[in-house]
N, C-alpha and C positions, 0 to 999 in steps of 0.2 A: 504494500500500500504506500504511494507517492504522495509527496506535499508540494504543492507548487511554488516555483523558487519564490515567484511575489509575495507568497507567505512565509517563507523561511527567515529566521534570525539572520544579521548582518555574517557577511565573511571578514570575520576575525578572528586572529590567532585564541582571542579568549571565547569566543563563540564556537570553533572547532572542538574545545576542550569541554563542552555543553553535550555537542554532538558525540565524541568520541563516549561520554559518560552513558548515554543512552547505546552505541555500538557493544559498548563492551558488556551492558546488561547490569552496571550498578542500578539498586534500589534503595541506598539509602539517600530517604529525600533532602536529610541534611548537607550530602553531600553534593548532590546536583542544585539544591539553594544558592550554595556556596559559588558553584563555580556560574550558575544566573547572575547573581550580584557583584564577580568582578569583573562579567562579560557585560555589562549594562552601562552605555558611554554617560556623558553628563548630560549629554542634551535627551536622554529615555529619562532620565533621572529627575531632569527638570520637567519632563514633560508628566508627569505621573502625580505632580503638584503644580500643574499649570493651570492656566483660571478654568479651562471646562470642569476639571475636577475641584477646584474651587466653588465656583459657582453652588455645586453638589452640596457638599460640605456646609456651606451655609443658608443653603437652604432647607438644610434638613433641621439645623439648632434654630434657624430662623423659625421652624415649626413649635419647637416647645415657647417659644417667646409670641408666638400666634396663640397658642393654648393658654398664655401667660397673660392675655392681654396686654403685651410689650406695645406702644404707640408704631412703632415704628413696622413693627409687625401687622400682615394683615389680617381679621379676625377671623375665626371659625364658629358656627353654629354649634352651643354646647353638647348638641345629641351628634355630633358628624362622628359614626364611625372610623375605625383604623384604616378601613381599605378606602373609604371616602377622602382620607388623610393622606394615605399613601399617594394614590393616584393624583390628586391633589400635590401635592410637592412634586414627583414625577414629572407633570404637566409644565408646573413653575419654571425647572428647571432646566425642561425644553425649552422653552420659552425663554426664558437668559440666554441659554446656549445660543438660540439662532439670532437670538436680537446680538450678541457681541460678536458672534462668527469665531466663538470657540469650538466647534466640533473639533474633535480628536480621536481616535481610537483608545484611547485613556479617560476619553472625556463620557463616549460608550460606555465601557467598565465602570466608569465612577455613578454612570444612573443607574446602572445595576443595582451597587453596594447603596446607594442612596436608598431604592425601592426595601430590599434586603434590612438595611436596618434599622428604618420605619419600623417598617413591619416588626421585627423585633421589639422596638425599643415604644411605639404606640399600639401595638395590635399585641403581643404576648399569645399567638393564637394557639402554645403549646402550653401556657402558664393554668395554674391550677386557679378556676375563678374566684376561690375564695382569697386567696393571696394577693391577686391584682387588684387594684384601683378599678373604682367603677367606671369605668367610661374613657374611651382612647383619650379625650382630651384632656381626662383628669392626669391619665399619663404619663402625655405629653409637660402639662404643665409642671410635674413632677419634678422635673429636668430641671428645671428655675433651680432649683433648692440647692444649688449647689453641684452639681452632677451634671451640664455642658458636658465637662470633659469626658465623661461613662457615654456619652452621645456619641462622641468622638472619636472615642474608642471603639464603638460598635460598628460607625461607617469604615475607619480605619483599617480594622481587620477585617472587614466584607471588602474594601476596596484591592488589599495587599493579597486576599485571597484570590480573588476573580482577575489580579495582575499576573501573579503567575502560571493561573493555569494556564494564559495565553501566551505568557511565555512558554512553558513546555509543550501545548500544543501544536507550537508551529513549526517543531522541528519530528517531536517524537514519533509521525504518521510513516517516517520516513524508513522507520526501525521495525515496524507494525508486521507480522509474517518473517520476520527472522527468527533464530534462535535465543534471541535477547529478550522481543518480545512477541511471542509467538500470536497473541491475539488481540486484538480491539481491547479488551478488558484490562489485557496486563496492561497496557499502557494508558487505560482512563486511570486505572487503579493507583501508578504510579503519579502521575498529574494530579488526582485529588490530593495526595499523601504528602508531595511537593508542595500545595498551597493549602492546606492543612498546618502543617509544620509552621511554614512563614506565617499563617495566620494568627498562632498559638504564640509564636515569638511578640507577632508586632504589637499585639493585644494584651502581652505582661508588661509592657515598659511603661512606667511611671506617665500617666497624664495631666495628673491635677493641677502642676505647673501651669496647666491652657486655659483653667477656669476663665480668670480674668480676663485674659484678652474675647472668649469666647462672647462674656458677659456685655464689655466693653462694643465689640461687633455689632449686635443683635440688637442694642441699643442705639448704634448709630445711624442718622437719614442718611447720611453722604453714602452710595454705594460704593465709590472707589477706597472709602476706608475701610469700609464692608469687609470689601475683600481683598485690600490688603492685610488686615486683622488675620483673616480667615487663612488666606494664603500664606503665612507665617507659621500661622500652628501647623496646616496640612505639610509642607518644607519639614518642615522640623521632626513629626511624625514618621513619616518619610521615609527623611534621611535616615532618623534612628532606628526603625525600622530594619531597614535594608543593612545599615553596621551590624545590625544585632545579630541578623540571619548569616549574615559575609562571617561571623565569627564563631557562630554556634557550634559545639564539638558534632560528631555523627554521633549517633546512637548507640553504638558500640563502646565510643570512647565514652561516652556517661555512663553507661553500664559499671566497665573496668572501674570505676572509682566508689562504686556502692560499696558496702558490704554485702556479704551475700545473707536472704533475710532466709528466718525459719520455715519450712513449711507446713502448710497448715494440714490438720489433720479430720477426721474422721470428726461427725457435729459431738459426737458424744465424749469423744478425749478433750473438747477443746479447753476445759478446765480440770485440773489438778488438785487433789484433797487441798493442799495446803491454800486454795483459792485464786490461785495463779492459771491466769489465761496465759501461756506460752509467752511469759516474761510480762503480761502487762497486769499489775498489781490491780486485784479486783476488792472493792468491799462488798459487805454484805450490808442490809436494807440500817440494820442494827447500829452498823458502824458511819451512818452519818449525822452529821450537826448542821442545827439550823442556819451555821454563820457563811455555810458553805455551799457552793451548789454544783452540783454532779451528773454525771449522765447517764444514762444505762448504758449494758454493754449486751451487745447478742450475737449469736454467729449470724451469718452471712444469710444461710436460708428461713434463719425465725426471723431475721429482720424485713424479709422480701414477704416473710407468711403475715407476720404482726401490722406493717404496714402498708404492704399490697393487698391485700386479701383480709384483715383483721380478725386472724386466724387467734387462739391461742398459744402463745407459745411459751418457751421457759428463758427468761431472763438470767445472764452467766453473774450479773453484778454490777455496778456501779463505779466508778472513775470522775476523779475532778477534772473542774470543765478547767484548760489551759487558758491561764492567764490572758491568751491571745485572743480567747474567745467571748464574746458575749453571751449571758445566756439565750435560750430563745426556743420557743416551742418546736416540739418536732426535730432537734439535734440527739444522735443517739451514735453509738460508736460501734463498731464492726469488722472483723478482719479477713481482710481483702487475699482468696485464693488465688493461686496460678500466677505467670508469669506475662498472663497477655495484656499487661499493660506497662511493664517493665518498660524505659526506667524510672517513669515519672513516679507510678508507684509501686512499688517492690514486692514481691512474692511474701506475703505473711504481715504485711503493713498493716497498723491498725488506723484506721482512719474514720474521721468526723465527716458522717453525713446528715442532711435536711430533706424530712419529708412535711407536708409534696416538695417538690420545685418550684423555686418563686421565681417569675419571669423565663423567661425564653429559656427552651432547652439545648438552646446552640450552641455546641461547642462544649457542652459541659459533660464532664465524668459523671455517669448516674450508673447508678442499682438499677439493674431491667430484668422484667420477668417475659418470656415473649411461650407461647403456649405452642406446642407442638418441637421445641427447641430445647438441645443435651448440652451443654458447657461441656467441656474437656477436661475442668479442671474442677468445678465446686462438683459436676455429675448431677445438676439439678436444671431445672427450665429458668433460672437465673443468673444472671453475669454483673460485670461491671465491666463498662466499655465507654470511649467517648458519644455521646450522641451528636449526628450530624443529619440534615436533609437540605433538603432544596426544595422550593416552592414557587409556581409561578401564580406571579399575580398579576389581575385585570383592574378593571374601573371598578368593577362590580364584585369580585367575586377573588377566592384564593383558592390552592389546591395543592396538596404533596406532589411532587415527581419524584423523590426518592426518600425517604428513611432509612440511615444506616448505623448499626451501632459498629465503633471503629476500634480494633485494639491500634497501644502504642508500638509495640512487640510487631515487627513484620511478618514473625515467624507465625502466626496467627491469621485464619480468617478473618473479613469483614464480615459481619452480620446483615444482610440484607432481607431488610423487612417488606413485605410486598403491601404498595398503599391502597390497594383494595380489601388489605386484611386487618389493617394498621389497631385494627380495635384487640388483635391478639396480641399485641406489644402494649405492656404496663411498664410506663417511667416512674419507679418508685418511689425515689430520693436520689439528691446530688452529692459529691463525695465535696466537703467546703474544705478538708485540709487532712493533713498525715500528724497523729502524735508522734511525738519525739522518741 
């Protein structure tokens, strides 16, 4: 399968080395990032924060400042739906686009990430209703509060994502029916894994830095401060971004510097006379004080039974909540089997999850129960995987095109959920962090 050369990356010696990484059949995405990002001249660089993608960008915080009654901002109808919202900015930003004669092929991608995380960040159409604000625009407005920058973040990483898949799509068609990649699949699979990666980079880097100037924007008449405002934070973003990805180890080389963790055993070993879950000190009911506050602890399959299904189940004990945490309904701790999400989180890791899931399940590590489905590693119709889909949306209307639950471990299947069934997939809680 052939790519036409007017689609193919520049002929450069760092572009060859992009090429040769798909010839020789590497898959780790860290490593084809890496060599993306030093094959990407200044002027892609600049163009990936050029005003089309601009324009994006502030039109989308311009939306929580719409929801905010910001003056400057135009209003909404308090009952206007998320997809009435989306389409709605979409439209806007058309409209910018052709009135300054920014089209770009980045500028494409940037209404993508625009529509993408609306949708997210005003629609929640994965969020549990009782967790969400009543009403997109309550949402919306929500974002005032401080939180611009968490706007930012979410176009940011819809943007960095839907960047690179177009960078690896225009060369990897090339490699499609070789040995390397033998079918259509290995290399959509590698290309999502690739802009996966860089999305989860671009999306950890510090943004609260942007508040201000975001706040500062979205306030101002002048449009050219607008977006010069705007154009400053998305540069900067960006740039950091793309350092971040140009530096990141592979996957392998994060592995090499873990420990290697315990494995988890059989649900009935998973405590110890002496009260001991495989190293993680448990109390009993007896042993807490009121000055204190603690979380339960359960294996892996009473926590998917207790809060997917609200099963009965038996409770291993209790753990104080880590200083880092807040308390907060629905936190309860759990230890994570197998190796398929290594090395973000390690084989036998105990980690802090929240049921339901508040806000959008994009992107995020969750507990999933999916019905007719064997894990390899708990032996139950439960896992822990990244959740990812895609969704196209209209004026009127939205729809899944795919649900995938994603291990980090290559050596691992992807989960693919079929969205005609999507009612046999249960998201049951998010993983919010690893104890120490």
């Amino acid at each position: 399968m052939g790519t036409s050369t007017s689609q193919q990356s520049p002929a450069t010696a760092e572009w060859r080395r992009v090429r040769e990484a798909y010839q020789d059949g590497i898959r780790d995405p860290a490593e084809i990032s890496r060599r993306i990002c030093n094959a990407l001249s200044s002027e892609t660089r600049t163009a990936m924060a050029g005003l089309g993608p601009t324009v994006c960008l502030d039109t989308l915080v311009s939306g929580a400042g719409s929801a905010a009654g910001i003056p400057a901002s135009p209003a909404w109808s308090p009952n206007a739906s998320a997809l009435d919202i989306v389409a709605s900015l979409r439209r806007e930003a058309e409209r910018r686009v052709a009135l300054g004669s920014h089209a770009s092929r980045f500028t494409d991608i940037a209404l993508d990430a625009l529509g993408l995380s609306a949708l997210e960040a005003f629609g929640a159409p994965d969020a549990s209703p009782a967790a969400a604000p009543p009403g997109a625009v309550a949402r919306a407005a929500a974002y005032m509060g401080g939180r611009l920058h968490d706007l930012a973040r979410l176009f940011i990483g819809d943007d960095i994502d839907r960047c690179f898949q177009y960078f690896v799509a225009r060369d990897i068609g090339e490699f499609v029916g070789t040995g390397s990649y033998p079918t259509v699949g290995h290399a959509q699979r590698l290309t999502h894994n690739v802009a996966t990666h860089c999305k989860k980079i671009s999306v950890s880097l510090a943004f609260a830095d942007h508040e201000g100037k975001l706040h500062s924007a979205i306030s101002a008449w002048d449009e050219t401060e607008r977006l010069r405002l705007v154009q400053g934070v998305l540069a900067e973003a960006i740039d950091g971004g793309l350092c971040a990805i140009a530096t990141a180890p592979s996957q392998h080389a994060r592995s090499s510097h873990r420990a290697a963790a315990p494995r988890a055993t059989a649900a009935s070993d998973d405590e110890d006379a002496s009260g001991t879950a495989h190293g993680l000190a448990l109390l009993d009911e007896d042993d807490l004080t009121p000055e204190r506050r603690y979380l339960p602890v359960f294996s892996l399959q009473a926590a998917a039974g207790y809060f997917g299904l609200g099963e009965d189940v038996d409770q291993l004990g209790y753990v104080e909540i880590p200083t880092r945490l807040k308390a907060a309904d629905g936190l309860f701790v759990a230890q994570v089997v197998g190796q398929s999400m290594e090395p973000t989180v390690p084989d036998g890791s105990y980690a802090v999850f929240r049921a339901p899931v508040i806000g959008s399940r994009q992107g995020k590590i969750v507990l999933a129960q999916k019905h007719g489905y064997t894990d390899p590693d708990t032996g139950g119709s439960y896992t822990v995987k990244r959740y990812e889909s895609t969704k196209q949306v209209t004026e009127d209307s939205w729809q899944h095109l795919s649900i995938r639950l994603v291990p980090e471990n290559p050596d691992y299947d992807v989960i693919e959920v079929d969205t005609d069934a999507a009612e046999e997939l249960m998201i049951i809680a998010e993983l919010v962090t690893l104890l120490d």
